[in-house]
C-alpha positions in Angstrom: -2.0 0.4 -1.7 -0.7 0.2 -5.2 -2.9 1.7 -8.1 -2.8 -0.5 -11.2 -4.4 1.6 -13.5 -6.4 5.1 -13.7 -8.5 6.4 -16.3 -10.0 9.6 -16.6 -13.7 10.0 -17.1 -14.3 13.5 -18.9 -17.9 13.0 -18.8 -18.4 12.2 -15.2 -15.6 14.9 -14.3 -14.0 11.9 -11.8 -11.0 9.4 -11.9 -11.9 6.1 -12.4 -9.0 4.4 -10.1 -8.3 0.6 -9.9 -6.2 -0.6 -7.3 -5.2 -3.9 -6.0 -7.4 -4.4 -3.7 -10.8 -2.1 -4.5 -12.2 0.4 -7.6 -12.6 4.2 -6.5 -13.4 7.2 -8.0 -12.0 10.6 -7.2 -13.9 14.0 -8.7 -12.3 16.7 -10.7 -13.5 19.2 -8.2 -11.0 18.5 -5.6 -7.7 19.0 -7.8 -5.5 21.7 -7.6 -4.8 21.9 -11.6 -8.8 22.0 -12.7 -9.4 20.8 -16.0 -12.1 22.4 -18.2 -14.0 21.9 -21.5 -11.4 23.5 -23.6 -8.6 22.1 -21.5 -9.5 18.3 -20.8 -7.4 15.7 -19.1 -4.8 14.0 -22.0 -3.7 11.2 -19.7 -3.7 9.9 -16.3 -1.3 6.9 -15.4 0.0 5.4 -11.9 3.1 7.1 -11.1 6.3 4.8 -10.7 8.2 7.7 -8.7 5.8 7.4 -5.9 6.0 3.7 -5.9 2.6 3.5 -7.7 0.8 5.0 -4.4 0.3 8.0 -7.0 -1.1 8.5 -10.3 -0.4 12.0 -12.2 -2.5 14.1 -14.7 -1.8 15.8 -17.7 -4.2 18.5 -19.1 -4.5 19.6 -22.4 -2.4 22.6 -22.0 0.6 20.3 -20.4 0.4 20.8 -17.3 0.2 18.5 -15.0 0.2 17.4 -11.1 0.6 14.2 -8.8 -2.3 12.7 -6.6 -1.6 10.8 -3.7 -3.2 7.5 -3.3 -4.4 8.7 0.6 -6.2 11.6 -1.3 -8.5 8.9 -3.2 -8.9 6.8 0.0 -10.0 9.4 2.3 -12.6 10.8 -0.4 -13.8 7.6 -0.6 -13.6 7.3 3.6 -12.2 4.0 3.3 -12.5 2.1 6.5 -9.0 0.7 6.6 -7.6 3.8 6.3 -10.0 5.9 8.0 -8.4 3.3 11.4 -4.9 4.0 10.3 -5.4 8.0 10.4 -7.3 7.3 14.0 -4.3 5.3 15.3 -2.0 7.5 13.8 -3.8 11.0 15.3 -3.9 8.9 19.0 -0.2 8.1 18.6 1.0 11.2 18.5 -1.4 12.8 21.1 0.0 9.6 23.3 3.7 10.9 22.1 3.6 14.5 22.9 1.5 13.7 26.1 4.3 11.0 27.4 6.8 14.3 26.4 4.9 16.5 28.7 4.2 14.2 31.7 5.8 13.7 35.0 5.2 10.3 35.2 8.5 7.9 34.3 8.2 5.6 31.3 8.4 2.6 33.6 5.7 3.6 36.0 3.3 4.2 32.9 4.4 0.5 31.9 4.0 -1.0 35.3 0.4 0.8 35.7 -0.2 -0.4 32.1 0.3 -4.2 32.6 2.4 -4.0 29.7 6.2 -5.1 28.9 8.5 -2.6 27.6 8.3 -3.3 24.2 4.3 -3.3 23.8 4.7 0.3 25.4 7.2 1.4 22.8 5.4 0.0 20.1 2.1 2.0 21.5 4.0 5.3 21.0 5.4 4.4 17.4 3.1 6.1 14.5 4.3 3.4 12.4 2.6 0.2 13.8 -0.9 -0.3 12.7 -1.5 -3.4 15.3 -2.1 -1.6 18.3 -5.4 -1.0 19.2 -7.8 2.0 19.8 -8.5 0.7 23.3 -4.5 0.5 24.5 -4.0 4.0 23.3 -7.0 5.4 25.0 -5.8 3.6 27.7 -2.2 5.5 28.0 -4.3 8.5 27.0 -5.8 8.0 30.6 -3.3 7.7 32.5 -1.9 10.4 31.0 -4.4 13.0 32.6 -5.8 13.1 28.8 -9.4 13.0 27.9 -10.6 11.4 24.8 -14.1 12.1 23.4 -15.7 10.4 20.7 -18.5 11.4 19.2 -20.6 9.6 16.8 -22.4 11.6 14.2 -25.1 10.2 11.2 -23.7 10.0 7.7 -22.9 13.1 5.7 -25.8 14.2 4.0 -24.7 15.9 0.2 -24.7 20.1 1.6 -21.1 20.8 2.4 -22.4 22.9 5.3 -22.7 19.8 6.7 -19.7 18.4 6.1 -17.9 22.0 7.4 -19.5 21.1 10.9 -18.9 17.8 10.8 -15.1 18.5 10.3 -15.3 21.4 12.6 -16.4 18.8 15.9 -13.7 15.7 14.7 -11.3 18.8 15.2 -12.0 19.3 18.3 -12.7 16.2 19.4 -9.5 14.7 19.2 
């Protein structure tokens, strides 16, 4: 995701983040360098070092810091990206439980009904076009025991949120 432009809002206390794809927002409250009302934010841009998968800050004062375009997309839980950090968290479950097991890579295969190369590409974090169900799958066979639970939509107390966190922890 590139970011084309940012702006900030002083009066809603949020980035105002245009991308190539989508509009976001992302708070003031959740950045390490916090600005105030006698220290507001000067200018915002995307950030060419990162690639413009960043944007930095500067504050009144000159200080300044770097966001990270996953930062804005997981505030905003966006569902591409939400799928990625799922496939991503099975991966290297899959990896470290493949490490740990007795069984051969080519039995695992063979039991899979797979070809080499699909089961390679199953283990590597980078591909994005495996699927939930193929991973869950190796998970299995694995001795692994995945759990998913399904929980309503945050409601605005963070308590909530805490808890929330607290299970999606554990239930991965």
């Amino acid at each position: 995701m590139k970011i084309k432009t940012v702006t900030a809002n002083n009066r809603k206390r949020a980035f105002e983040i245009e991308t190539t794809s989508a509009a976001y927002t992302f708070p003031y409250a959740l950045l390490s360098l916090q600005p105030g009302a006698d220290n507001r934010v000067e200018e915002a841009y995307p950030d060419d070092e990162l690639g413009g998968e960043g944007f930095t800050y500067r504050l009144t004062d000159g200080r300044e810091d770097t966001i990270h375009a996953d930062a804005v997309l997981e505030y905003n839980r966006d569902p591409a990206y939400l799928n990625d950090l799922l496939l991503h968290r099975l991966t290297v479950e899959a990896q470290k439980a493949v490490k740990a097991s007795y069984i051969s890579k080519r039995e695992l295969i063979r039991t899979l009904g797979t070809s080499a190369s699909q089961f390679y590409r199953l283990l590597d974090p980078a591909n994005r076009t495996k699927s939930v169900g193929q991973l869950i799958a190796l998970l299995h066979l694995l001795g692994r025991e995945v759990d998913v639970v399904v929980l309503p939509k945050h409601r605005s107390g963070s308590a909530t949120r805490r808890r929330r966190g607290a299970r999606a922890k554990a239930a991965v």
